[in-house]
C-alpha positions as CSV (number, residue, x, y, z in Angstrom):
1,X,25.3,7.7,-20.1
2,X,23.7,9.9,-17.9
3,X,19.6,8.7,-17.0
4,X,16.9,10.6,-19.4
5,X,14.7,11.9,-17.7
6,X,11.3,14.5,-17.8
7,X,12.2,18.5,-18.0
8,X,9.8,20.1,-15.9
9,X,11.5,22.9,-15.7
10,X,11.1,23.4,-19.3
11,X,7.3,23.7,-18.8
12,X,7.7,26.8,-16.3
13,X,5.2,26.0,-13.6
14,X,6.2,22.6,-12.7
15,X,8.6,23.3,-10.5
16,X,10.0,21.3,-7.4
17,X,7.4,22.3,-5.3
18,X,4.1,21.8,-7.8
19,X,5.3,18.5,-8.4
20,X,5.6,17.4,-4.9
21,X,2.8,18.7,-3.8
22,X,0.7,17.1,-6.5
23,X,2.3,13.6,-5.8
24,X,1.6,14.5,-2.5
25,X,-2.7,14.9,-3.0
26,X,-2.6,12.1,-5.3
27,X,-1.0,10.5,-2.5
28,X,-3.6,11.7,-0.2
29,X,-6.7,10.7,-2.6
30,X,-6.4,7.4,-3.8
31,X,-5.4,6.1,-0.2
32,X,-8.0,7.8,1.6
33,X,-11.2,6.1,0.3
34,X,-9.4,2.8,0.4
35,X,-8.5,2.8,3.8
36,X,-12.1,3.1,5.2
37,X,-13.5,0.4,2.8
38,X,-13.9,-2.0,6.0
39,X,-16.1,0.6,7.0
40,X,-18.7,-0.6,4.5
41,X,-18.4,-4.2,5.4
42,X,-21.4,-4.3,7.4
43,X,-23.9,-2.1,5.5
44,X,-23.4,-3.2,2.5
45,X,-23.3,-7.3,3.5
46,X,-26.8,-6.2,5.3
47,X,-28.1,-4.3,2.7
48,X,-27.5,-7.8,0.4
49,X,-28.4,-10.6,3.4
50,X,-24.4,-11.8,2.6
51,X,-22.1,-13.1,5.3
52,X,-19.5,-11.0,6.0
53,X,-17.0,-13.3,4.1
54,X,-18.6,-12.5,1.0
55,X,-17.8,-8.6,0.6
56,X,-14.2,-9.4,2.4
57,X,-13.4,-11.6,-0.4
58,X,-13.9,-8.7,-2.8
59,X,-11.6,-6.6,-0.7
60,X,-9.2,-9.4,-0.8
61,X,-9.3,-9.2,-4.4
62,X,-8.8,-5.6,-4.5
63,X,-5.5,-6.4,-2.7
64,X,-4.6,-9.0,-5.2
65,X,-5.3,-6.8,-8.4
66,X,-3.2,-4.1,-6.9
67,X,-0.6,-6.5,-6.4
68,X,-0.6,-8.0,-9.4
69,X,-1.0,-4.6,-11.7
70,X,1.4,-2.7,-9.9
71,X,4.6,-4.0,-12.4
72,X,2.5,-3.9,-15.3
73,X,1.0,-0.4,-14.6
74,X,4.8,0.9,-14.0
75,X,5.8,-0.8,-17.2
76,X,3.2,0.8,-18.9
77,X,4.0,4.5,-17.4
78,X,7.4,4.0,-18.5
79,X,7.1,2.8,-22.2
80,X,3.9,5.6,-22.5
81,X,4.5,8.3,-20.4
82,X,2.7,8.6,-16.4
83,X,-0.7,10.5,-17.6
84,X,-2.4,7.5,-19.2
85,X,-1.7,5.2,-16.2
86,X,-2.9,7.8,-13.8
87,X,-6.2,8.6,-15.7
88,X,-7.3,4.8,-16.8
89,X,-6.7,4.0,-12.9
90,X,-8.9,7.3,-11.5
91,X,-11.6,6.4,-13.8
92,X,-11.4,2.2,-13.1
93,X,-11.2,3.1,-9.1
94,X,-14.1,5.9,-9.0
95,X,-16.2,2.8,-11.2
96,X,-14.8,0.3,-8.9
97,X,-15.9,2.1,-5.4
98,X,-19.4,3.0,-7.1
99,X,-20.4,-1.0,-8.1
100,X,-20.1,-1.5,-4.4
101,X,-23.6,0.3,-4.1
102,X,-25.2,-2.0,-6.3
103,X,-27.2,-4.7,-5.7
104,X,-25.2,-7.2,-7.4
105,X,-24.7,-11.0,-7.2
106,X,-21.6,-11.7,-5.4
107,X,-19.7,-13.1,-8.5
108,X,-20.4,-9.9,-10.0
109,X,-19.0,-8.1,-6.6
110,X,-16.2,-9.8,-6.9
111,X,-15.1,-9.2,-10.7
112,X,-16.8,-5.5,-11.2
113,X,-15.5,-4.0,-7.7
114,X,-12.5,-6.3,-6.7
115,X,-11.0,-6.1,-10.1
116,X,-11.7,-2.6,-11.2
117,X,-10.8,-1.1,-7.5
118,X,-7.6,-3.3,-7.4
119,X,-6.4,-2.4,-11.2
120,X,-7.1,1.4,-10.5
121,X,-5.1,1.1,-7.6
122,X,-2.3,0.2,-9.0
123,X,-2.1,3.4,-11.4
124,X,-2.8,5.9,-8.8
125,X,-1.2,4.5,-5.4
126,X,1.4,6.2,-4.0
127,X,4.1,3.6,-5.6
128,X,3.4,5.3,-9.0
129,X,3.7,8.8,-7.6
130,X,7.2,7.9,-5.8
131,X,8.4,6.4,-9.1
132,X,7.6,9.8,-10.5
133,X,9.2,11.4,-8.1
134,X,12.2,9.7,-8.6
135,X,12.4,10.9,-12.7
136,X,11.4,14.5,-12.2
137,X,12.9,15.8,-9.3
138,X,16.7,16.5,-9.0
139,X,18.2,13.6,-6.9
140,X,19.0,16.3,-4.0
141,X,14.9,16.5,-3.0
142,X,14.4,12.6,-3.6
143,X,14.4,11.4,-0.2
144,X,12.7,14.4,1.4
145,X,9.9,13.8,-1.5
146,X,9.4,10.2,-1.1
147,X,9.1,10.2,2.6
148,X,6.9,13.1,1.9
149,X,4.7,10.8,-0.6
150,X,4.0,7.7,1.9
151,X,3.5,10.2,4.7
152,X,0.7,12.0,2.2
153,X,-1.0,8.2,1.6
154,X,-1.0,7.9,5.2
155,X,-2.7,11.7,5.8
156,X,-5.4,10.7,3.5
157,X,-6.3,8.0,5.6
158,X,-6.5,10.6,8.6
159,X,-9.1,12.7,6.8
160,X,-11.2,10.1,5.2
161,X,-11.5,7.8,8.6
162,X,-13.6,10.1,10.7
163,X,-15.3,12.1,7.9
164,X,-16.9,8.3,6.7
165,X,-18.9,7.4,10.1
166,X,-19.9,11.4,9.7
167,X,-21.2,11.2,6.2
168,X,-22.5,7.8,6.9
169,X,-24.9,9.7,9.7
170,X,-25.7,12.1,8.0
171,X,-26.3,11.2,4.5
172,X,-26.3,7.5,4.6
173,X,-23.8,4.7,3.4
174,X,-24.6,4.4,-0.1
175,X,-24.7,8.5,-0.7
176,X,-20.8,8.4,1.1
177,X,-19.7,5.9,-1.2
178,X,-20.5,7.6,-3.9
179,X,-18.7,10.7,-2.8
180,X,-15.9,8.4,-2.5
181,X,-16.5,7.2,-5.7
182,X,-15.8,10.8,-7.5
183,X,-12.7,11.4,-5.1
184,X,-10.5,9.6,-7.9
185,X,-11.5,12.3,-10.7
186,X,-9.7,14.9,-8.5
187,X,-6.4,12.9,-9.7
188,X,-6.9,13.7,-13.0
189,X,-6.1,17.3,-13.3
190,X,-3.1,16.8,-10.6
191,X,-1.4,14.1,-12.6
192,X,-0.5,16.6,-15.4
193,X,2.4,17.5,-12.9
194,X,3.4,14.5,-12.5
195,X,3.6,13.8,-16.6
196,X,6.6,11.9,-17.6
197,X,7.5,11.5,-22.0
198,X,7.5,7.7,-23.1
199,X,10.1,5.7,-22.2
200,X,11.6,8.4,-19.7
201,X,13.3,7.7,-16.7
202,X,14.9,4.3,-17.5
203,X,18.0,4.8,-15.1
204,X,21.7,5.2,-16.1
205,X,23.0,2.2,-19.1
206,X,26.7,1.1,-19.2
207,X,25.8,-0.9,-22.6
208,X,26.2,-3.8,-21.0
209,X,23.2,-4.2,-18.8
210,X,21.3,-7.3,-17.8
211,X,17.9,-8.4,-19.4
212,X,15.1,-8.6,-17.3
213,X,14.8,-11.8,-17.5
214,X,18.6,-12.3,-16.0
215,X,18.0,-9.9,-13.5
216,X,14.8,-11.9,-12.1
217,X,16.7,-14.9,-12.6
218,X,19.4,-13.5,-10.2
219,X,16.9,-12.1,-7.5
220,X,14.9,-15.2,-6.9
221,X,18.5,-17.0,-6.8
222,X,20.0,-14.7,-4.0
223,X,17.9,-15.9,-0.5
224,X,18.3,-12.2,0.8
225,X,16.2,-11.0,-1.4
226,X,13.6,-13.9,-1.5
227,X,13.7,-13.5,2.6
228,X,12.6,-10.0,1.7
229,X,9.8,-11.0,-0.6
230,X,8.6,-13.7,2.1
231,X,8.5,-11.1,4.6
232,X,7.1,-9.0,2.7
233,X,4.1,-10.5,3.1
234,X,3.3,-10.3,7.1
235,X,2.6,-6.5,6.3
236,X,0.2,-6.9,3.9
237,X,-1.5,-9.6,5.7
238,X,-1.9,-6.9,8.8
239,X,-2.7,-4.5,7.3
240,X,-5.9,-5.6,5.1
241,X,-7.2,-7.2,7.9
242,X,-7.3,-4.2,10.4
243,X,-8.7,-2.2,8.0
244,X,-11.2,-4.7,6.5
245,X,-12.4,-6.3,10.3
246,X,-10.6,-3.7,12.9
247,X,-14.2,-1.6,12.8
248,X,-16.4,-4.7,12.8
249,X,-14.5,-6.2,15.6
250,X,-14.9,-3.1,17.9
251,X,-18.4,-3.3,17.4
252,X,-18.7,-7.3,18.6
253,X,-16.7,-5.6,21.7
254,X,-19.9,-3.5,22.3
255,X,-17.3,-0.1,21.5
256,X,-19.2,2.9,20.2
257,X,-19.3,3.0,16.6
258,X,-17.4,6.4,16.7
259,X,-14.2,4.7,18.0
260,X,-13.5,2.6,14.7
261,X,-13.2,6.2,13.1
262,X,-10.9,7.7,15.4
263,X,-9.0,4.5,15.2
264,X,-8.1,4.2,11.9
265,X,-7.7,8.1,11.6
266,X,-5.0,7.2,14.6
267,X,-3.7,4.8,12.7
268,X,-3.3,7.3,9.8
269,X,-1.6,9.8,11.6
270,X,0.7,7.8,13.7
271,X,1.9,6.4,9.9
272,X,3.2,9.5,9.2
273,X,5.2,9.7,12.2
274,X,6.5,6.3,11.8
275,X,6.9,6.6,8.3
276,X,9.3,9.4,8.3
277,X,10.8,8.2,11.6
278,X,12.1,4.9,9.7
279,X,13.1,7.2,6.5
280,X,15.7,8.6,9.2
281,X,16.7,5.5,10.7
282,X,17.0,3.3,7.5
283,X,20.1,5.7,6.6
284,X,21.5,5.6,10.1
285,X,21.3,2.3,11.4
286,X,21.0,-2.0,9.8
287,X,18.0,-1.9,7.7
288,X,17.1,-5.5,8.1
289,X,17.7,-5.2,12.0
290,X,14.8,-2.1,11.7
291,X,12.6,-4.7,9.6
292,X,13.2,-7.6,12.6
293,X,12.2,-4.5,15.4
294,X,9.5,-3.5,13.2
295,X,8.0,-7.0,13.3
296,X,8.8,-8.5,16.9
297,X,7.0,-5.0,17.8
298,X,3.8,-5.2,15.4
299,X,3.3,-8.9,17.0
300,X,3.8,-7.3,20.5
301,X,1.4,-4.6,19.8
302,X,-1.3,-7.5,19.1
303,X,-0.7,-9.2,22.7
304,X,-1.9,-6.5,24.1
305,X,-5.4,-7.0,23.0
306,X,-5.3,-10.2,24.7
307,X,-3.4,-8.9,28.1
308,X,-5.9,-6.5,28.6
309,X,-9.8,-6.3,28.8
310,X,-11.6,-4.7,25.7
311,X,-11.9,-0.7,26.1
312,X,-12.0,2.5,24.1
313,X,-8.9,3.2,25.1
314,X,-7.0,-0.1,24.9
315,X,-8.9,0.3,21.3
316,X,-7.4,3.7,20.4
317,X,-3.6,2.6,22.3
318,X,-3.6,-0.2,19.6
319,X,-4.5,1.7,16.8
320,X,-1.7,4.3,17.8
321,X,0.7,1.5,17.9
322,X,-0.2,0.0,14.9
323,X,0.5,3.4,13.5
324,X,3.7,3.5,14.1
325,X,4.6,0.8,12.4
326,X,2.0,0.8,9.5
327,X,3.9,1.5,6.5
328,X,7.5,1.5,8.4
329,X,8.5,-1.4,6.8
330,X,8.7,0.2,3.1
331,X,12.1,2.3,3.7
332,X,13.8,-0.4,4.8
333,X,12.7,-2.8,2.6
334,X,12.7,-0.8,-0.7
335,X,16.1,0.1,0.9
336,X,17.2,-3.1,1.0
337,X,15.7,-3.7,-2.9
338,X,18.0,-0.8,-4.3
339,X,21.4,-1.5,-2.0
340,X,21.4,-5.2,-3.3
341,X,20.2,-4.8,-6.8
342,X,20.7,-1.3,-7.9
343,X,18.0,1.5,-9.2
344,X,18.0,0.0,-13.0
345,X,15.1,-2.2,-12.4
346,X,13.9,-0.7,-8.8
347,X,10.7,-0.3,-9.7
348,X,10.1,-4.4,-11.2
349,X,11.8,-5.7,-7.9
350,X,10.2,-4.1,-5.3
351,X,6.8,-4.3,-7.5
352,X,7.8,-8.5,-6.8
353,X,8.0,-7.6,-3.2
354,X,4.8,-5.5,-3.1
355,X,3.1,-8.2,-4.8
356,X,3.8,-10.3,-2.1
357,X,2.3,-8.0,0.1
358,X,-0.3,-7.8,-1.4
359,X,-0.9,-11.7,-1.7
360,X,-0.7,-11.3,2.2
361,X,-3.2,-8.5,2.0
362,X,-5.5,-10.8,0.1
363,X,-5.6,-13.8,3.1
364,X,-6.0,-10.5,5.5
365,X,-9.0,-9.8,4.2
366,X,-10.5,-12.8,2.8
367,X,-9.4,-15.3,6.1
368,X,-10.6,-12.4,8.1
369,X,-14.5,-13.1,7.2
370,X,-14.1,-16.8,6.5
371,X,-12.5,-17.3,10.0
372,X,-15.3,-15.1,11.4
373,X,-18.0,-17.0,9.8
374,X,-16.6,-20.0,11.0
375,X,-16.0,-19.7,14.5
376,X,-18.0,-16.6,15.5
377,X,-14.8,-14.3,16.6
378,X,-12.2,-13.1,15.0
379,X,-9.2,-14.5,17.9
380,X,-7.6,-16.9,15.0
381,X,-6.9,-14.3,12.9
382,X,-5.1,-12.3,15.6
383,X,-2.9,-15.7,16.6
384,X,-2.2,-15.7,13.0
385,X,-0.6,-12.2,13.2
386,X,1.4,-12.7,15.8
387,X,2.6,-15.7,14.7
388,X,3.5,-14.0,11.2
389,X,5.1,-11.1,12.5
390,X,7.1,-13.6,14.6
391,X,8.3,-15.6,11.6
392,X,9.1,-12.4,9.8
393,X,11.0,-11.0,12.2
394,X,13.1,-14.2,12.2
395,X,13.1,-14.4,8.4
396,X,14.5,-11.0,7.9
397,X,17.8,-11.9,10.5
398,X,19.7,-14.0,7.5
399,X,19.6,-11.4,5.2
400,X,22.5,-9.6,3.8
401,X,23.4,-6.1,3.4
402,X,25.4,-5.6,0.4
403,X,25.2,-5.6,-3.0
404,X,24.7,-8.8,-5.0
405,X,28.0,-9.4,-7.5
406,X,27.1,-8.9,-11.2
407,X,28.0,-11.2,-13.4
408,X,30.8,-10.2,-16.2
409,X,28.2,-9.2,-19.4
410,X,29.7,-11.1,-22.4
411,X,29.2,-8.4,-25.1
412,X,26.9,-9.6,-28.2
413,X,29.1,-10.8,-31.4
C-alpha cells in the first residue's frame, strides 16, 4: 500500500517550487526572532530590576515547551491537516514575544512568554515544515528541500541578528520586539502551501505494523538509539546558551555592542554552510563518526576562548566556528533515526531526540544566568561545554549503523 499523501498538484499553483519556497520563509521567520532573544536579556532584566537568571529561565522554558510540543504539534498536523498547527503556533509565538514587553512579575514571565513562545514554536519551527516537505513533494526533491529548509532557519537568523542592535538604536528595545512580535503573522498566509488533508502522510502500511507503544518500547530498548537521544542533548545545551549569554558575555569582555550582532548573524550564515556540508557528507561517509567529529570539534572550538585573549576578532572566529557546526548534527542524527527505525514513525522518534535537545537547551539557558549570578562570570558554563561535547563525542562511538530487527507481527485472531 502505497503512502497517501497531499495533491498539490491538483490545486494548480502549488507546485514544487511554491511549496519549497514557502517552507523555506516559514523556515526563515519563526527562527529569526528566536535566535536574537538573548539580545533582550539585558534590557528587559533592567527595565524590571531582575537578575539576569530570571528572564534566562523563561528562555529556558521556551526551549522546554518546544521540546515537549514538538510530538504533540506533529500528531496533531497529521490527524487534522498542517494549517491549524501552523496558525495556533503564529498567533501563540507573535503573543508570546509581545508579553516580554510587559511589566510583569516573573511567574507571569515565565508561564505567559516561556509557555506561549515555546508551544508556538513547536507549530511553526522548521521540523513541522520538513515534515511537510516530506508528504507533498515527490521523493526525488526531498533531500534537496530539507537541506534547503534548515539552511532557511539558519538564514533567518542572518537577517534578524544585525537588524535587532539596528532597530534597537533606532527605535528602542521594546518598539523591536514588537516588530518581532508581528513577524509570526507573516506565516499565516504562507502555510496555505504547505496545507496537508487530515490524517495525510502516514507512510507506507504492510497491515502488520507495530503500535506506537511497541515501537517506543523497542527504541528505548536498543542503546544505539538511546546513545543518540543522550547525545542529543549536548546540542541543545550549546546552543541556547550562546544565544541566550553569547551577547552578554561580549559585553563583560568590554567588546562593542555591534559585535554580538555580527556574531550571531556569523553564526547564522556559517549554519548554512555547515548544514548542507553535512547533508552531503551524511550520505557519503559513517554518520555516527560525523556526529563524534562534530562534537570533539564544537568542544575544540570553545578552547579557543580560553587559549587566547578576549578580542573582536577571536569573538567573530568563534562565532564562525560555531557556525559550522550549529545545526550539523541534525542530518546525521535524524539519519541515524530513519536507517535504524524506518520513516513509519520518523517524525515521533526523532521528536524524542529533539526533546532531549531541547531539555539540554533548557540548562543552556537557565544554568547560564544562575551560574552567572553565582560566581560573577560565565567560565563554568563554558567548562561545562566542553566537557559535554566531550562525552557526546564518546557516547555517539558505540552506536550502530543498521537497522534494528523487527519483530515477526502475530496477526490479530
Amino acid at each position: 500500500m502505497t503512502a497517501t499523501t497531499s495533491s498539490p498538484s491538483q490545486d494548480g499553483w502549488r507546485t514544487p517550487f511554491v511549496i519549497i519556497l514557502c517552507g523555506c520563509l516559514i523556515g526563515l521567520l519563526s527562527f529569526g526572532p528566536r535566535s536574537v532573544v538573548g539580545m533582550f536579556l539585558m534590557p528587559v532584566s533592567t527595565e524590571n530590576g531582575w537578575t539576569r537568571d530570571i528572564l534566562s529561565l523563561t528562555i529556558a522554558i521556551q526551549n522546554l515547551m518546544w521540546g515537549v510540543g514538538q510530538p504533540f504539534a506533529g500528531a496533531i498536523a497529521d490527524r487534522f491537516g498542517t494549517l491549524k498547527v501552523f496558525w495556533a503556533g503564529a498567533i501563540m509565538y507573535g503573543l508570546g514575544l509581545a508579553c516580554m514587553v510587559l511589566p510583569l512579575p516573573p511567574l507571569a514571565m515565565h508561564v505567559l512568554s516561556g509557555t506561549l513562545v515555546g508551544l508556538g514554536l513547536a507549530g511553526v519551527s522548521f521540523n513541522l515544515v520538513l515534515a511537510c516537505f516530506a508528504k507533498l513533494l515527490p521523493e526525488s526533491r526531498r533531500a534537496s528541500a530539507m537541506g534547503m529548509g534548515t539552511a532557511a532557519s539558519s538564514f533567518g537568523q542572518f537577517v534578524f541578528a544585525p537588524l535587532t542592535p539596528f532597530l534597537m538604536d533606532m527605535l528602542g528595545w521594546k518598539a523591536a520586539l514588537l516588530i518581532f512580535s508581528c513577524v509570526p503573522v507573516l506565516i499565516i498566509p504562507l502555510s496555505f502551501a504547505l496545507a496537508t488533508r487530515p490524517s495525510s502522510g502516514m507512510g507506507q502500511g504492510t497491515g502488520a505494523e507495530m503500535s506506537i507503544a511497541a515501537t517506543l518500547k523497542q527504541a528505548f530498548a536498543h542503546p544505539s538509539y538511546v546513545y543518540l537521544v543522550i547525545g542529543f542533548f549536548t546540542c541543545g545545551f550549546q546552543l541556547a546558551f550562546i544565544t541566550t549569554h553569547y551577547p552578554t558575555y561580549l559585553k563583560d569582555l568590554n567588546i562593542e555592542a555591534w559585535v554580538a550582532g555580527v556574531a550571531l548573524a556569523l553564526i547564522g550564515l556559517f549554519n548554512i554552510v555547515g548544514s548542507l556540508s553535512a547533508g552531503w557528507l551524511s550520505s557519503r561517509m559513517s554518520k555516527r563518526w560525523l556526529l563524534v567529529w562534530i562534537y570533539f570539534s564544537r568542544g575544540a572550538a570553545v578552547i579557543l576562548l580560553f587559549v587566547f585573549p578576549p578580542s573582536t576578532a577571536l569573538a567573530l572566529v568563534f562565532a564562525a566556528l560555531m557556525g559550522l557546526l550549529w545545526l550539523s548534527t541534525v542530518p546525521p542524527t535524524s539519519g541515524l533515526v530513519a536507517l535504524m527505525f524506518g520513516t513509519r514513525y520518523m517524525a515521533m522518534l526523532y521528536g524524542f531526540v529533539f526533546f532531549s535537545h531541547q531539555v539540554g537547551g533548557f540548562l543552556g539557558a537557565w544554568l547560564g544566568g544562575v551560574m552567572y549570578e553565582r560566581t560573577g562570570s560565565y567560565e563554568v558554563m563554558w567548562y561545562l561545554s566542553i566537557l559535554f561535547c566531550i562525552g557526546s563525542g564518546l557516547i555517539n562511538i558505540p552506536i550502530k549503523e543498521r537497522p534494528v530487527a523487527q519483530p515477526v507481527a502475530v496477526p490479530a485472531e
